[in-house]
Backbone bond lengths (Angstrom), bond angles and torsions (degrees), N, CA, C in turn:
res aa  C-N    CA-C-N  psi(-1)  N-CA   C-N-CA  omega(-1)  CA-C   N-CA-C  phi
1 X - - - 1.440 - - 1.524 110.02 -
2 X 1.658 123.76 -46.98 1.063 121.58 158.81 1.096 138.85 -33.82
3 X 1.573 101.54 -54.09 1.627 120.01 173.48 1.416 125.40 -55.48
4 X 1.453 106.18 -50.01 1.462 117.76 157.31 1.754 139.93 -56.94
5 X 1.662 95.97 -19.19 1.525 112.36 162.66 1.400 112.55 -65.48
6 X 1.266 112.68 -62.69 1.434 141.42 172.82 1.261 120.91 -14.21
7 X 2.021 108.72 -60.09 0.901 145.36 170.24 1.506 129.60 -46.54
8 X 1.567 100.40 -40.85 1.288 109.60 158.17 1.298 128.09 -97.02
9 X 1.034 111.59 -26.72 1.699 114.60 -172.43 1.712 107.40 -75.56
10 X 1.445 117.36 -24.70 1.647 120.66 -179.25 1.461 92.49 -66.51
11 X 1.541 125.31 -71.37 1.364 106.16 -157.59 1.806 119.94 -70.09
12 X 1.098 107.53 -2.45 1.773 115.30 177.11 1.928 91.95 -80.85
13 X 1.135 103.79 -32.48 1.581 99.87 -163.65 1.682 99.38 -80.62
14 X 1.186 128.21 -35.23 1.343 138.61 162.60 1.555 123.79 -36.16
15 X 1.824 85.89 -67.78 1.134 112.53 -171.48 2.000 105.32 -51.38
16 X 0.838 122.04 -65.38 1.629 152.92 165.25 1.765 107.93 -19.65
17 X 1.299 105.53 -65.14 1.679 120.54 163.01 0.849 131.32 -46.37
18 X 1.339 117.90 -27.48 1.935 136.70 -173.36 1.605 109.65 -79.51
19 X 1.373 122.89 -5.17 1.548 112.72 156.73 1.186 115.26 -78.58
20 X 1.453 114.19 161.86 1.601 128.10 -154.54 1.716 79.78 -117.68
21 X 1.422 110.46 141.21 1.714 133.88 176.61 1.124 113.87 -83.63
22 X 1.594 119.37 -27.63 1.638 117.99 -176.70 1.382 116.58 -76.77
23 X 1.190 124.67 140.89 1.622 117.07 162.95 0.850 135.90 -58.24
24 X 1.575 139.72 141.34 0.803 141.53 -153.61 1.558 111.12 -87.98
25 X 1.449 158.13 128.40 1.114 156.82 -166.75 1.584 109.02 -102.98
26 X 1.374 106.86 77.50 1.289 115.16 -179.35 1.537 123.40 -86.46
27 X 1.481 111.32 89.12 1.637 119.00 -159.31 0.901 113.81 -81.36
28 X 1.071 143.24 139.36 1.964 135.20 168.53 1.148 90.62 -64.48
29 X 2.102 86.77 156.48 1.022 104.87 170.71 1.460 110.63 -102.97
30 X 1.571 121.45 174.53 1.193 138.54 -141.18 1.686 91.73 -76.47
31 X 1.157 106.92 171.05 1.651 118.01 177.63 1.705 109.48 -62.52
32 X 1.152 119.95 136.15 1.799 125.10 172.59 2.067 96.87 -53.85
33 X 1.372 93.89 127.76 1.309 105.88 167.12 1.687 117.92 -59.73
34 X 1.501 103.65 143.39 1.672 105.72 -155.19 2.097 75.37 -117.76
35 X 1.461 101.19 159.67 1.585 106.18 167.28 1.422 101.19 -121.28
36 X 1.140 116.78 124.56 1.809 139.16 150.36 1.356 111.26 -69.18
37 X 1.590 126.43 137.30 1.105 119.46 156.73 1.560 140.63 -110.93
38 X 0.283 92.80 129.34 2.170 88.20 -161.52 1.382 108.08 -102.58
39 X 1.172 120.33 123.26 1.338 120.70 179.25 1.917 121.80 -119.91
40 X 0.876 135.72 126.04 1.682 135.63 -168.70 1.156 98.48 -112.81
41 X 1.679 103.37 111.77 1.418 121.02 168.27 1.807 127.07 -108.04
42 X 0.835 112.95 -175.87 1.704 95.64 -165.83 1.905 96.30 -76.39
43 X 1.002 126.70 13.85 1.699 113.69 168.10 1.654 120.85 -141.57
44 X 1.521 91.01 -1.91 1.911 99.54 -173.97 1.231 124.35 -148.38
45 X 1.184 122.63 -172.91 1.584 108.17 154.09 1.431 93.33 -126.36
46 X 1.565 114.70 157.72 1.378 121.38 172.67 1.759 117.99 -130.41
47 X 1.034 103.69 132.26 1.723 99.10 -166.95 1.512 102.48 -112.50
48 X 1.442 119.55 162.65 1.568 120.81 161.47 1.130 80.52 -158.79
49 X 1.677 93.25 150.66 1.629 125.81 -48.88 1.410 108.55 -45.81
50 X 1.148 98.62 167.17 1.693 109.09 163.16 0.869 109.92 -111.38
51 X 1.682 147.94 13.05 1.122 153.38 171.87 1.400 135.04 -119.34
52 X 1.351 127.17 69.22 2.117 114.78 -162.84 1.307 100.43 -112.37
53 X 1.192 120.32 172.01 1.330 154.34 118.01 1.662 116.43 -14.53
54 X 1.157 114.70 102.30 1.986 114.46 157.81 1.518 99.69 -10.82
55 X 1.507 127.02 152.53 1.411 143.42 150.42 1.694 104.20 137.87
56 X 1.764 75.25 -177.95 2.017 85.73 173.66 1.671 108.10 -58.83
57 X 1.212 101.73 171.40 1.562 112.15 -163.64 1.481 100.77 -159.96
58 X 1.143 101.21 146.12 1.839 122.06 173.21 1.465 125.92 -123.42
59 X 1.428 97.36 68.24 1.381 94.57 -174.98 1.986 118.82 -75.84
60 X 1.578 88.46 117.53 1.727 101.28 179.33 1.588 119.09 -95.29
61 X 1.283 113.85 92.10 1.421 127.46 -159.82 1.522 106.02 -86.90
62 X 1.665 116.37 129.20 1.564 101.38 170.57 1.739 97.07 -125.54
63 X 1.072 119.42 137.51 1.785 135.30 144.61 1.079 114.91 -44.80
64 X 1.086 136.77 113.07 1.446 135.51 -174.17 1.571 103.24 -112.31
65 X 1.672 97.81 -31.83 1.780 113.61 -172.80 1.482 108.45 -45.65
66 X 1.262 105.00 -174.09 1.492 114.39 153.45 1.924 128.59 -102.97
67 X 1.223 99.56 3.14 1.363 95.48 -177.28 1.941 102.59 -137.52
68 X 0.933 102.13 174.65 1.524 110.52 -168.61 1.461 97.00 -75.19
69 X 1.938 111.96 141.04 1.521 107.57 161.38 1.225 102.05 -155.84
70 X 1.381 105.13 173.45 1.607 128.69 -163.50 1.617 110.73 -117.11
71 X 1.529 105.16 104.70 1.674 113.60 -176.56 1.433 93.11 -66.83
72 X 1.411 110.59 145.48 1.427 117.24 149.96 1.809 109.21 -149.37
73 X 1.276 100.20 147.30 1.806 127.16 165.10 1.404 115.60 -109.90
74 X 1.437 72.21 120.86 1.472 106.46 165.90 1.592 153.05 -144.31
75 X 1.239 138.35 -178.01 1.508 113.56 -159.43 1.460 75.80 -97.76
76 X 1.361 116.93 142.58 1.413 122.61 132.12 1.257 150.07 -40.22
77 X 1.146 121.80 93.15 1.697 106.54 -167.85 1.202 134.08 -34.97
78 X 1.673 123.80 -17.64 1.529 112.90 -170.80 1.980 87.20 -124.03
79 X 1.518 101.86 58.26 1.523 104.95 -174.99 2.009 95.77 -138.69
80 X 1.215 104.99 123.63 1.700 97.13 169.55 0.911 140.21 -57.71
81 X 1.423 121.52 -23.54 1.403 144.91 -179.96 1.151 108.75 -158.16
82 X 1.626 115.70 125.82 1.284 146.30 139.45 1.316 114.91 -47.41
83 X 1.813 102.55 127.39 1.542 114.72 -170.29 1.550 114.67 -91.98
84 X 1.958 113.15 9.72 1.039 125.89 153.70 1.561 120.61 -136.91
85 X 1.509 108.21 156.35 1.692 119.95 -152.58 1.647 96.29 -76.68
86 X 1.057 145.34 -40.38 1.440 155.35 94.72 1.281 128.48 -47.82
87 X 1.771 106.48 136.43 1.399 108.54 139.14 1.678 129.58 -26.71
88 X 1.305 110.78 133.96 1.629 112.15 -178.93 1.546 110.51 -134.32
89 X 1.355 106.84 152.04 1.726 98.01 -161.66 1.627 104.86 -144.68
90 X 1.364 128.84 116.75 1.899 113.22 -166.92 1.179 101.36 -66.52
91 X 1.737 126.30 -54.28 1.413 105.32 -178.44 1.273 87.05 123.04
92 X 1.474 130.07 159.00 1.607 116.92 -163.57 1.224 121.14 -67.10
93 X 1.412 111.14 139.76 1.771 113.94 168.55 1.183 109.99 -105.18
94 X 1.134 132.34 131.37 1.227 149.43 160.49 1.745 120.34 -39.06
95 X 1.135 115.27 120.21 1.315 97.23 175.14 1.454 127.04 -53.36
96 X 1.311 98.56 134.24 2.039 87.07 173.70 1.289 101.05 91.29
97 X 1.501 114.65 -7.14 1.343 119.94 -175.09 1.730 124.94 -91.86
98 X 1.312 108.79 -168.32 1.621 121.75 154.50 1.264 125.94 166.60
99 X 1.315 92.07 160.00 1.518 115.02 -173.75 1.669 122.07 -114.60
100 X 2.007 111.12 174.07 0.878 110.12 150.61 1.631 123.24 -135.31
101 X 1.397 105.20 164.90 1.862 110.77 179.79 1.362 98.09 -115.85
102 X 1.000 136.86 167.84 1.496 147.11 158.95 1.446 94.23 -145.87
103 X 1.491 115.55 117.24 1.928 117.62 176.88 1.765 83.08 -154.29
104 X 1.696 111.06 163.47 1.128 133.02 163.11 1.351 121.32 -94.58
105 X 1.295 103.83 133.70 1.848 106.51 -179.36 1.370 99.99 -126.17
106 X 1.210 104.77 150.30 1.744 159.71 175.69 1.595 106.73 -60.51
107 X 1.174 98.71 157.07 1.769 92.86 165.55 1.918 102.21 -94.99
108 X 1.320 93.45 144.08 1.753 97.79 -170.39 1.250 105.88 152.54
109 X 1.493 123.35 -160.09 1.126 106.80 -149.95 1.725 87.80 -149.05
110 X 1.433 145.43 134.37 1.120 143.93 -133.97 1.798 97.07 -149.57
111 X 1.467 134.29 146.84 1.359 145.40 -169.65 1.865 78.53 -139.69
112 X 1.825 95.19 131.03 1.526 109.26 -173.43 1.241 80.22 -130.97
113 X 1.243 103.14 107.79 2.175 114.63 169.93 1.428 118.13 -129.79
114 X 1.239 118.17 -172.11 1.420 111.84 154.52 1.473 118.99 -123.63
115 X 1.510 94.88 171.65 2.017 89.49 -147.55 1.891 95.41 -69.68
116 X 1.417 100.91 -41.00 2.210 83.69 -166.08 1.761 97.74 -56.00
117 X 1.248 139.70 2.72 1.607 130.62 -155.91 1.047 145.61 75.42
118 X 1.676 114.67 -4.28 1.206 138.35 -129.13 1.977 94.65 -78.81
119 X 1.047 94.45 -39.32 2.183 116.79 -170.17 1.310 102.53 -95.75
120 X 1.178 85.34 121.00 2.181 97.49 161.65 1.430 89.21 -56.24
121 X 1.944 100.86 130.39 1.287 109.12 178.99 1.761 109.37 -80.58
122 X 1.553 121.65 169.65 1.344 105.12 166.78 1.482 95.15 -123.02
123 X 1.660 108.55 171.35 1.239 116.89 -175.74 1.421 110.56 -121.62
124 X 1.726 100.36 145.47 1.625 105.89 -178.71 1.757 88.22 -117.45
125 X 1.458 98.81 159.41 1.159 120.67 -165.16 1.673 91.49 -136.36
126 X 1.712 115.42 131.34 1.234 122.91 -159.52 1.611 104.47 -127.09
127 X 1.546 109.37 90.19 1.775 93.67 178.67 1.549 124.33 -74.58
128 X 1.278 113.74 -153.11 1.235 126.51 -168.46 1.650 79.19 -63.93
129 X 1.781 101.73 165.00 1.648 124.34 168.03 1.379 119.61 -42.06
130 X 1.242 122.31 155.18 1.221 111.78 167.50 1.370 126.23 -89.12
131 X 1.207 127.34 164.24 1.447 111.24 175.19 1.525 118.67 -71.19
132 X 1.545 113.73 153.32 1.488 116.84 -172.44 1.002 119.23 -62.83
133 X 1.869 120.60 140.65 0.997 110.63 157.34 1.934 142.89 -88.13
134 X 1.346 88.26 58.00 1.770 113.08 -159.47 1.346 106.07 -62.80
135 X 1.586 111.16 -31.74 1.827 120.55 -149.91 1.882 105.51 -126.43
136 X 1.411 93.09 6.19 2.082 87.34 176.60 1.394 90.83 -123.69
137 X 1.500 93.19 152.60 1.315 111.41 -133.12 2.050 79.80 -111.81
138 X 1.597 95.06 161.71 1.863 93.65 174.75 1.359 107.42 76.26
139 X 0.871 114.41 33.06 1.730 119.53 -177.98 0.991 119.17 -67.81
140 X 1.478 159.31 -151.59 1.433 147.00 51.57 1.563 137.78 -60.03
């Protein structure tokens, strides 16, 4: 009868011990990714918005030109901070074409051109973070 008490009461007593005492550090997660769109026309580049919130980002790039080009971001020289930790560059677009980037930006202030120079660059302007997306629901 002992033995059989025993039997049960060890693994309840086991079982019971196996929570951890420390708290748990439950961090938000980062802000819901926002999409920018950037468009390259035969004399510029044009962005919407030109204005966000810090976080991930989806930049949806279209070629409008006629010949292939290469988006790139960058800090502006007469800007204090760059709204990326590096330079970032899509890599050729096809004319007639498009692409996408997904990268995180900084608060600062960012020049979206292409690398030969060819387009008046436009500028994004990067505020404080956005708020978390901790509490909407359907996320990824």
């Amino acid at each position: 009868m002992l033995g059989a008490l025993a039997t049960l009461l060890v693994p309840a007593l086991l079982a019971a011990g196996c929570g951890s005492g420390a708290d748990y550090a439950n961090a938000d997660r980062p802000p819901a990714p926002i999409s920018i769109s950037i468009a390259l026309s035969g004399d510029r580049v044009a962005i919407s918005p030109d204005r966000i919130g810090a976080g991930p980002v989806l930049l949806l790039i279209a070629n409008e030109s006629g010949r292939s080009r290469d988006v790139t971001l960058t800090g502006p020289p007469d800007a204090s901070r760059s709204c990326v930790a590096d330079d970032a560059s899509s890599g050729p677009i096809n004319a007639q074409g498009a692409a996408r980037m997904s990268l995180p930006l900084v608060e600062g202030t960012c020049e979206i051109g292409v690398a030969d120079g060819s387009l008046k660059p436009a500028r994004l302007i990067v505020g404080p973070e956005r708020e978390s997306a901790q509490q909407d629901l359907l996320q990824p």
